[in-house]
MDTraj code that builds the backbone (N, CA, C; nanometers):
import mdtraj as md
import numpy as np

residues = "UNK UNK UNK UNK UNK UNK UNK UNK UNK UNK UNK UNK UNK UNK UNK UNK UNK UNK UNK UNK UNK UNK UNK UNK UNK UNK UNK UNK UNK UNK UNK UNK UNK UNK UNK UNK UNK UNK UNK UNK UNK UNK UNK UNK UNK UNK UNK UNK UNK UNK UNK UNK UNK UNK UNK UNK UNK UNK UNK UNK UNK UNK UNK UNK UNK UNK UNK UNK UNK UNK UNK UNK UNK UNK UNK UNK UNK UNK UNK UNK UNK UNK UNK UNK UNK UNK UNK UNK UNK UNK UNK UNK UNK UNK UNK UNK UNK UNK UNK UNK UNK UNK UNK UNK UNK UNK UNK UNK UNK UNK UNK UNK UNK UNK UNK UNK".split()
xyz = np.array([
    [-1.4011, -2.9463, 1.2209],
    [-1.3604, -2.8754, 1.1012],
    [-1.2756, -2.7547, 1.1400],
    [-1.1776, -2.7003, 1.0484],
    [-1.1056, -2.5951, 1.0628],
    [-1.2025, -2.4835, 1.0801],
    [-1.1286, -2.3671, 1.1570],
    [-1.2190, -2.2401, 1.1369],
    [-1.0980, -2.1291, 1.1168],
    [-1.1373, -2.0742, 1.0379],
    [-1.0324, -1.9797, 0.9846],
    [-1.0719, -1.8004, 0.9841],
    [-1.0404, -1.7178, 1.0653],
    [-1.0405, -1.5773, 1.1089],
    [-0.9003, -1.5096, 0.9791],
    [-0.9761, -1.4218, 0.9481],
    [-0.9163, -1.3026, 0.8430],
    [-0.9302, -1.1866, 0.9055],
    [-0.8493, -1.1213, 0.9021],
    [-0.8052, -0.9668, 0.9206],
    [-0.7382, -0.8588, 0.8411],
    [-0.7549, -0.7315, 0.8986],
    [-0.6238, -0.6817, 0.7858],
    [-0.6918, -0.6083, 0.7144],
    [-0.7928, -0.6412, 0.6804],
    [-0.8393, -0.5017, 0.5687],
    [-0.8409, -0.4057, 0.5905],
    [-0.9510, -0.3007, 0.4956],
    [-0.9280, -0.1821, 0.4899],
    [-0.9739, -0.0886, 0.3636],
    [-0.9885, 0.0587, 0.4199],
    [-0.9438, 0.1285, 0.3036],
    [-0.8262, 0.1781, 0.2238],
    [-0.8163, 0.1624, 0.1577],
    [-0.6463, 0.1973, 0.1318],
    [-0.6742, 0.3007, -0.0506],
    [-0.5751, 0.4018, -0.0618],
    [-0.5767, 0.4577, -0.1460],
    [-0.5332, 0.3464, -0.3179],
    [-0.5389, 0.4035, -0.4139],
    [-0.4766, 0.3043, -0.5474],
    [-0.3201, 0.3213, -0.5288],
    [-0.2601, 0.2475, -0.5356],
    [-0.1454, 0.2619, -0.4920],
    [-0.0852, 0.2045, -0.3318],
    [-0.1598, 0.1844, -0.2432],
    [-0.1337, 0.1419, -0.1602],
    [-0.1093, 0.0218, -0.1372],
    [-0.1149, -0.0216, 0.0482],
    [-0.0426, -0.1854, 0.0545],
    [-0.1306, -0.1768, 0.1861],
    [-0.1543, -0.2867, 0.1755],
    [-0.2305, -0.3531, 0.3296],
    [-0.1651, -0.5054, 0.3302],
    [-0.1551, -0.5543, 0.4412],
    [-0.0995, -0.6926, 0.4965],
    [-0.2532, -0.7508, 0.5046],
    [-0.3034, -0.8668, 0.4804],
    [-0.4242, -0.9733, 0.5287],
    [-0.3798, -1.0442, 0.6502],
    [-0.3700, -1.0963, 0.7183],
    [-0.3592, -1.2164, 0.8228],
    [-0.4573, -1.3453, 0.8320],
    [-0.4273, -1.4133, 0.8135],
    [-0.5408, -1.5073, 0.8590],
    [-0.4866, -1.6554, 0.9415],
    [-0.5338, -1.6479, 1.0338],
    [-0.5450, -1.7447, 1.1633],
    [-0.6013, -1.8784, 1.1470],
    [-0.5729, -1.9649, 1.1965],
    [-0.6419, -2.0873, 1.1761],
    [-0.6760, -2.1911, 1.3018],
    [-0.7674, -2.3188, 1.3540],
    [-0.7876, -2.2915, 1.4542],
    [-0.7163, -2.4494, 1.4376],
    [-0.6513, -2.5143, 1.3438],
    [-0.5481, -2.5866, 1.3801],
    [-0.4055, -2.5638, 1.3363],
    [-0.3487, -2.6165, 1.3518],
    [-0.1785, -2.6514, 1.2673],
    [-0.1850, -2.7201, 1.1369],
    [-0.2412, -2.6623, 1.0545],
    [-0.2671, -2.6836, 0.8731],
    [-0.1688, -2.6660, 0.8343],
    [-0.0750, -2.5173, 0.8552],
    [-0.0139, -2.4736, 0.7116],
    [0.0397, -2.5361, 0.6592],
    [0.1311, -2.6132, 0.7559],
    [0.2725, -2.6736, 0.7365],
    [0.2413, -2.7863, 0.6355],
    [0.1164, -2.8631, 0.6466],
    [0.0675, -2.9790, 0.5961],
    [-0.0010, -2.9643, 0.4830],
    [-0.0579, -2.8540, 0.4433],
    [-0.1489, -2.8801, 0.3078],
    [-0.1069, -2.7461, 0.2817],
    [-0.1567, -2.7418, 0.1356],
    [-0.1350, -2.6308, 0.0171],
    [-0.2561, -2.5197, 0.0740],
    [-0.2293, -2.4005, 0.0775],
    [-0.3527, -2.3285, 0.1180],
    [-0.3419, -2.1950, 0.0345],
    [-0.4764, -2.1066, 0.0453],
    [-0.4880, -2.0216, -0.0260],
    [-0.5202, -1.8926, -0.0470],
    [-0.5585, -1.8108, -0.0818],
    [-0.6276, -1.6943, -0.0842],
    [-0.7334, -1.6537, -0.1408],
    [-0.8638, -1.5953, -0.1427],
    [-0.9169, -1.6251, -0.2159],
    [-0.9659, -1.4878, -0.2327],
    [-1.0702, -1.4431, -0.3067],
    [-1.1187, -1.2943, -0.2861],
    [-1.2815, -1.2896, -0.3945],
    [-1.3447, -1.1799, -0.3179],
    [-1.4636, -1.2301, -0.4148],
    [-1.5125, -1.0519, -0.3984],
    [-1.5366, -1.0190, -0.5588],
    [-1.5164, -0.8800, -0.5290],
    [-1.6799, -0.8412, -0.5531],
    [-1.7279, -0.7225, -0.5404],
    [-1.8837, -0.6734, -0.5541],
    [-1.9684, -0.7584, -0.6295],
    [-2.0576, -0.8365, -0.6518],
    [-2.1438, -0.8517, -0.7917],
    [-2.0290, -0.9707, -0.8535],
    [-1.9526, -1.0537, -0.8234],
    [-1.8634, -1.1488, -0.8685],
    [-1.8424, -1.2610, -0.7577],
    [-1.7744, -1.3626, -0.8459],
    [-1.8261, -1.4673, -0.8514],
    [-1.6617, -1.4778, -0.7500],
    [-1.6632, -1.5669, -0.6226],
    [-1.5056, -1.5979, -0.5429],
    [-1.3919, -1.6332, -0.6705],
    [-1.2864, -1.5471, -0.6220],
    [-1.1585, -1.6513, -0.7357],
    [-1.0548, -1.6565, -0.6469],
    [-1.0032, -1.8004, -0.6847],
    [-0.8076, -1.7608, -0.5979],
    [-0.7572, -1.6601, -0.6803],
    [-0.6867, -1.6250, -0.5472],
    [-0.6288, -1.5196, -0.5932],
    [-0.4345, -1.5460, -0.5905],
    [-0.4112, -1.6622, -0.4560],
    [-0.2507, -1.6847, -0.4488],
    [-0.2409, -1.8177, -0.3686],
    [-0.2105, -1.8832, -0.3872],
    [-0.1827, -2.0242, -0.3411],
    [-0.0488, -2.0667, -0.2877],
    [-0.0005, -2.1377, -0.1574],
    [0.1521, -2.1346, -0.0924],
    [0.1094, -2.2928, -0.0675],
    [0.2060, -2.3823, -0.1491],
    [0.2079, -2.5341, -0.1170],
    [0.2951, -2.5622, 0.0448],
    [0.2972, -2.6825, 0.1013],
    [0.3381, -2.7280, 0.1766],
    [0.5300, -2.7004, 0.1845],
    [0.5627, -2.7367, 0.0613],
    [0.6920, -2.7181, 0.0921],
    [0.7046, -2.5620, 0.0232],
    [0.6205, -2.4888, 0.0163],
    [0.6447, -2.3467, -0.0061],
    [0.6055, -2.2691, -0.1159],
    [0.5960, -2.3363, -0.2511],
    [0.6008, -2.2971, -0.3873],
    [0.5008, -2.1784, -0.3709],
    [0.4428, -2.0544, -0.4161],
    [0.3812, -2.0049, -0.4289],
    [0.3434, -1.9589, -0.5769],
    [0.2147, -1.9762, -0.6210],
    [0.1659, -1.9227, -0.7676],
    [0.0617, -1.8123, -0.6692],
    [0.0538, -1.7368, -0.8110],
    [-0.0163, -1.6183, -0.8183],
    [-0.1283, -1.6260, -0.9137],
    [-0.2759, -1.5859, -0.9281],
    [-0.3005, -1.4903, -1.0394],
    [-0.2741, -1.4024, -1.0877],
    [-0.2649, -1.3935, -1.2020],
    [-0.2249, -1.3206, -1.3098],
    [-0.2700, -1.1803, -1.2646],
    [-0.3448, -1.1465, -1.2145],
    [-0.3704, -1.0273, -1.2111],
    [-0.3278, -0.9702, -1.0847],
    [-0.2451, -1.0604, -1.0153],
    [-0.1414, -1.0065, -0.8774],
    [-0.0247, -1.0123, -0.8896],
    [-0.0019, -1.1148, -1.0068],
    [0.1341, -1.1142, -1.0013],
    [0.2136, -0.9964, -0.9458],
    [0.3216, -1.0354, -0.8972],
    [0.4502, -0.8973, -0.9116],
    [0.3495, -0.7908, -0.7960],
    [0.2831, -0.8477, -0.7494],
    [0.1736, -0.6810, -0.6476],
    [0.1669, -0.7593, -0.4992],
    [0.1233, -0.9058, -0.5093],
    [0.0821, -0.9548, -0.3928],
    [0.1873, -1.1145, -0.3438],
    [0.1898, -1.0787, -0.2174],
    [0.2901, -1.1837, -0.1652],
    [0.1701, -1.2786, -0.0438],
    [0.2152, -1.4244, -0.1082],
    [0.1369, -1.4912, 0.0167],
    [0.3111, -1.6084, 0.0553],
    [0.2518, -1.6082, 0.2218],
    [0.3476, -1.6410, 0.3125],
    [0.2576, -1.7062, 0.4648],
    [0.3791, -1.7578, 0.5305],
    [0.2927, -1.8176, 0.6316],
    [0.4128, -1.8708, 0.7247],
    [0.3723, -1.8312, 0.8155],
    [0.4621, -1.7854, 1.0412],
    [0.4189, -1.8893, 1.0675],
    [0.4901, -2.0548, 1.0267],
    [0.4416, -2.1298, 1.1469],
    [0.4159, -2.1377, 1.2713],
    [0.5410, -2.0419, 1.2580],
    [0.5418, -2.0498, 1.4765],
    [0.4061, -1.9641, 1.5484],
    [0.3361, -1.9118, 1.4330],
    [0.2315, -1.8116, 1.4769],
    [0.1063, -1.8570, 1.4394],
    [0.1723, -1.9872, 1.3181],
    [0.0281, -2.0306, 1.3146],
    [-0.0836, -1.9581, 1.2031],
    [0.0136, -1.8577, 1.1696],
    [-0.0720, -1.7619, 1.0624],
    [-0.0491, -1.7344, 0.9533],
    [-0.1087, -1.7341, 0.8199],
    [-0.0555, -1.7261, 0.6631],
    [-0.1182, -1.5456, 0.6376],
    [0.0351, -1.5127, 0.5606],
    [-0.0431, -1.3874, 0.5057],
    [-0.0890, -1.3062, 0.3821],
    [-0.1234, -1.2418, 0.3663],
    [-0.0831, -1.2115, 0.2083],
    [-0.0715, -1.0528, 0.2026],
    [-0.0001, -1.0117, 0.1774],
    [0.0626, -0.8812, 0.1935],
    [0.0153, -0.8191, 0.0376],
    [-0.0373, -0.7234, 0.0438],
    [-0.0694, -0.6228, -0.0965],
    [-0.0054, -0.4959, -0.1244],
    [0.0554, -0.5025, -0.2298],
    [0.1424, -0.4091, -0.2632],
    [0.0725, -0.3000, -0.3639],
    [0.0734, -0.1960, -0.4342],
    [0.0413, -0.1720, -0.5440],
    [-0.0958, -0.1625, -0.5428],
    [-0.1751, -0.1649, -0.4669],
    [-0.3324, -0.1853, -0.5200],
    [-0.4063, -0.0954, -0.5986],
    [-0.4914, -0.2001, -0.6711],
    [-0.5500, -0.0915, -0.7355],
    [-0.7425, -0.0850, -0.7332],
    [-0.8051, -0.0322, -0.8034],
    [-0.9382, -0.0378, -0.7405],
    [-1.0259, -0.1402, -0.7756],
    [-0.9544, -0.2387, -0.8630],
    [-0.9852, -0.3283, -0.9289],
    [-0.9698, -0.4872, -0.8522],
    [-0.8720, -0.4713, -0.6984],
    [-0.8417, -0.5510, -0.5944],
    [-0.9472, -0.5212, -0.5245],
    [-1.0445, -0.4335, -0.5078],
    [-1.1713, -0.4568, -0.4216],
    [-1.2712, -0.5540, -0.3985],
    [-1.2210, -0.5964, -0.2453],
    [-1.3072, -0.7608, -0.2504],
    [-1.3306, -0.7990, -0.0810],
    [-1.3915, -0.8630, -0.1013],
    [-1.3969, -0.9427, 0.0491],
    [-1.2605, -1.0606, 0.0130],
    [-1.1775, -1.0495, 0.0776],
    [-1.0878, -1.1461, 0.0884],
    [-1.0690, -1.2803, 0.1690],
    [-1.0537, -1.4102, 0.1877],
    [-1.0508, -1.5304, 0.2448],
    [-0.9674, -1.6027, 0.2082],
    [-0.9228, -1.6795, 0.3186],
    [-0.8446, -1.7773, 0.3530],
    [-0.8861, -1.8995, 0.3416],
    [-0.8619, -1.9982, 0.2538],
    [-0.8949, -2.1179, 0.3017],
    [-0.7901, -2.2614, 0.2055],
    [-0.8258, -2.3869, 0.2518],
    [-0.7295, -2.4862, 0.1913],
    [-0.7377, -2.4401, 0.0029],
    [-0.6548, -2.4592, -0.0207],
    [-0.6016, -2.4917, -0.1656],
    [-0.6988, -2.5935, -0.2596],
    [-0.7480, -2.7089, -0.2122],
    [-0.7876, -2.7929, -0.2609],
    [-0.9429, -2.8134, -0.2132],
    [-1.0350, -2.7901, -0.3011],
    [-1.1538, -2.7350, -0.2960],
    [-1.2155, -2.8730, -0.2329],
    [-1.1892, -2.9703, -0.2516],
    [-1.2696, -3.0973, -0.1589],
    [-1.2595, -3.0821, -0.0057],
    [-1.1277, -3.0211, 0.0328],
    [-1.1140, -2.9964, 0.1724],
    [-1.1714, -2.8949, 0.2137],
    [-1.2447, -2.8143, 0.1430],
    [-1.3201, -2.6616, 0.2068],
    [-1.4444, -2.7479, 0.2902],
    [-1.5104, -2.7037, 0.4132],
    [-1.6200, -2.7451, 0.4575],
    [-1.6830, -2.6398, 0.5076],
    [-1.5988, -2.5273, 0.4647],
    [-1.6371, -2.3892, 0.5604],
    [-1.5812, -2.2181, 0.4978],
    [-1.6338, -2.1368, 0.5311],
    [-1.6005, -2.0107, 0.5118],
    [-1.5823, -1.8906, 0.6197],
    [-1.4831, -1.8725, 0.6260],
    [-1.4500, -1.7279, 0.7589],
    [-1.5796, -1.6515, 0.6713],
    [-1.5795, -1.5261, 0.7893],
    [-1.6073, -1.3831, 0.7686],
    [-1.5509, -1.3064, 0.6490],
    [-1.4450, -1.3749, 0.6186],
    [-1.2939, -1.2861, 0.5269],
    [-1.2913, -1.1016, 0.5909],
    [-1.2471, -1.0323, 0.4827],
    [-1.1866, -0.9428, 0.5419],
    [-1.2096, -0.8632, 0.4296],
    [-1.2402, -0.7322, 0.4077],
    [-1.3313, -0.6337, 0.3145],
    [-1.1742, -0.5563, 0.3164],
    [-1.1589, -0.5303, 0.1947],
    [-1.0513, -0.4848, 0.0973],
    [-1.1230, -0.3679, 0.0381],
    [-1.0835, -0.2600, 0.0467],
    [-1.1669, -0.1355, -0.0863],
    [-1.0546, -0.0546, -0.0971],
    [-0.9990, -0.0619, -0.2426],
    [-0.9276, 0.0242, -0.2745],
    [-1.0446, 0.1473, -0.3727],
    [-0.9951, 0.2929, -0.3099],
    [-1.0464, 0.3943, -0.3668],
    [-0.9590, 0.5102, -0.3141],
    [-0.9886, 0.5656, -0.4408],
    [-0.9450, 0.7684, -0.3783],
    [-1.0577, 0.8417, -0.3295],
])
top = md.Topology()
chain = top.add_chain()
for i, resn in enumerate(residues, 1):
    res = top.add_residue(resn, chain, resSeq=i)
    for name in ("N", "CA", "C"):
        top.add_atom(name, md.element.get_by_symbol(name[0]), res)
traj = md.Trajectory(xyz[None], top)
């Protein structure tokens, strides 16, 4: 099974930007739709940004226009870059396939806290 490492978090002020990284321990990206996911205090995981195979990227609505997901084949690594945050983006964040039959597993993810 895949194993997937997240990085990147942080504290960051409202208004700020942090980059995510997340690693994977095969050569996925290129081949399947993958995602972002985030699951904030007392709530339930949601995607949060999704990047198909040949590239397309959707957003939730509530990132739109704030958060960019992308992915460095040559590195092997997808990212999602946060723009704008606000305290309402506070979450444990994760990486994983797009298509929920292919999940068999969960990283660590990566703890997000936006505050002043």
């Amino acid at each position: 099974q895949v194993q997937f490492v997240e990085s990147g978090g942080g504290l960051v002020q409202p208004g700020g930007s942090l980059r995510l990284s997340c690693a994977a321990s095969g050569s996925i990206f290129s081949i399947y739709a993958m995602a972002w996911y985030r699951q904030p205090p007392g709530k339930q995981r949601e995607l949060v940004a999704t990047i198909t195979s040949g590239g397309t990227t959707i957003y939730a609505d509530s990132v739109k226009g704030r958060f960019t997901i992308s992915i460095d084949s040559a590195k092997n690594t997808m990212y999602l870059q946060l723009n704008s945050l606000k305290p309402e983006d506070t979450a444990v964040y994760y990486c994983n396939f797009r298509r929920t039959e292919f999940i068999t597993n969960w990283g660590q993810g990566t703890q997000v806290t936006v505050s002043s």
